[in-house]
C-alpha positions as CSV (number, residue, x, y, z in Angstrom):
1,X,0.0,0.0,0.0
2,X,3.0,2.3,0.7
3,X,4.1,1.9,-2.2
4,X,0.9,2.9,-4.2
5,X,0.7,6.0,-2.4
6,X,4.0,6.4,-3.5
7,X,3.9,5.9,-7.2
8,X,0.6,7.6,-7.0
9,X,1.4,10.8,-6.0
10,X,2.1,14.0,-8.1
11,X,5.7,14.4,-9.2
12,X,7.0,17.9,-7.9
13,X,10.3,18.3,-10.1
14,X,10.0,21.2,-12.6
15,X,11.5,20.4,-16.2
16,X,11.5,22.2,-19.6
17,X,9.4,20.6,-22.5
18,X,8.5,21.9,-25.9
19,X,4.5,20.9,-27.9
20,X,5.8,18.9,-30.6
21,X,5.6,19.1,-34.2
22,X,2.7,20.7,-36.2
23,X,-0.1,20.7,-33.4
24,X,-2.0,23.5,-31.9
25,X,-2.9,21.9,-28.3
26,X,-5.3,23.4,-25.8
27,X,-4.2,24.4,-22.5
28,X,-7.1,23.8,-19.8
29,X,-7.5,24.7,-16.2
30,X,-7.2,21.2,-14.9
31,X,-6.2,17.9,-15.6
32,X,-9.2,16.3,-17.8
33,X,-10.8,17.4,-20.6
34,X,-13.6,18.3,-19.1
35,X,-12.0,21.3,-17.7
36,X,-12.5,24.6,-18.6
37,X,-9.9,25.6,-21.9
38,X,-8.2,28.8,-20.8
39,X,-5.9,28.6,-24.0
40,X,-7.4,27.6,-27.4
41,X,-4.4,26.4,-28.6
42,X,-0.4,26.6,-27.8
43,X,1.7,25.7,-31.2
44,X,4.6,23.4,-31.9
45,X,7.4,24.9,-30.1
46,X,6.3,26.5,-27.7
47,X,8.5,26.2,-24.2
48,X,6.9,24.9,-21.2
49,X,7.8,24.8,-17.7
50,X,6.4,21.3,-16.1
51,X,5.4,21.7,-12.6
52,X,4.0,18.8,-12.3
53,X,2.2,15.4,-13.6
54,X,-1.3,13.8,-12.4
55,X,-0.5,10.7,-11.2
56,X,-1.2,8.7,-14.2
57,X,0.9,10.1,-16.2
58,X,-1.3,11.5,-18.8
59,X,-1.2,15.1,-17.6
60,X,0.9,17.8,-16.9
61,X,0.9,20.7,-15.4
62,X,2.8,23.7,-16.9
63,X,3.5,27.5,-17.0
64,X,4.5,29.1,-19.8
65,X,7.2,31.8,-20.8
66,X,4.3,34.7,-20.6
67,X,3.4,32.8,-17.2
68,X,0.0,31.0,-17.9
69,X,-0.8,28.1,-16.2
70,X,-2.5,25.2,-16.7
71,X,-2.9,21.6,-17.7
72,X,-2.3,19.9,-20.9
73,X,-1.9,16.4,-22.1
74,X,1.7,14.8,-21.6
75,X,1.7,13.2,-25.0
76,X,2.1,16.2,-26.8
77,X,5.3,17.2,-25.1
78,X,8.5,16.4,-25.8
79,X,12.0,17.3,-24.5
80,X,14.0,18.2,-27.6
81,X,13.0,21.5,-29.5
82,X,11.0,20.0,-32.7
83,X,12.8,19.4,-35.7
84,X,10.9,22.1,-37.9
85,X,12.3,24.8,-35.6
86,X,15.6,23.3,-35.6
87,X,15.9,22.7,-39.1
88,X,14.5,26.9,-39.8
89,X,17.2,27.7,-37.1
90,X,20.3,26.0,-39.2
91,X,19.0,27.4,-42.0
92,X,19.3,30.8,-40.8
93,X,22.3,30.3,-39.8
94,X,23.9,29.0,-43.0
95,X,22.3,31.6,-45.3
């Protein structure tokens, strides 16, 4: 039972993510889609501070660079900056 509280509980650690590639994902004011959408739609790219993740896994909480908060589902994130705005960045930088 210990151990169910302890995989159950929210993890606390703040990292940085990114949305991935080509979406536009709705940020919402808690961790279901039945909550409220306070964002209509954050694109690819955009850096996110994770707070935390519901405990199973499928959301996360985050804040972004301007400060809003709220939830949004932990598959569209990723860690590595997508590949479109990498590829547009080494462009730029060659030309």
């Amino acid at each position: 039972m210990l151990l169910t509280l302890l995989f159950s509980t929210v993890s606390a650690a703040q990292d940085i993510r990114y949305i991935s590639d080509k979406q536009y994902v709705p940020l919402r004011s808690g961790a279901s889609n039945q909550h409220r959408i306070v964002h209509r739609g954050l694109p690819s790219g955009t850096k996110l501070v994770v707070s935390s993740t519901s405990s199973d896994g499928l959301w996360s909480e985050i804040t972004t660079q301007g400060g809003q908060k709220g939830w949004i589902r932990t598959q569209y994130l990723m860690s590595e900056v997508p590949a479109s705005i990498r590829l547009e960045a080494a462009t730029q930088q060659i030309e």
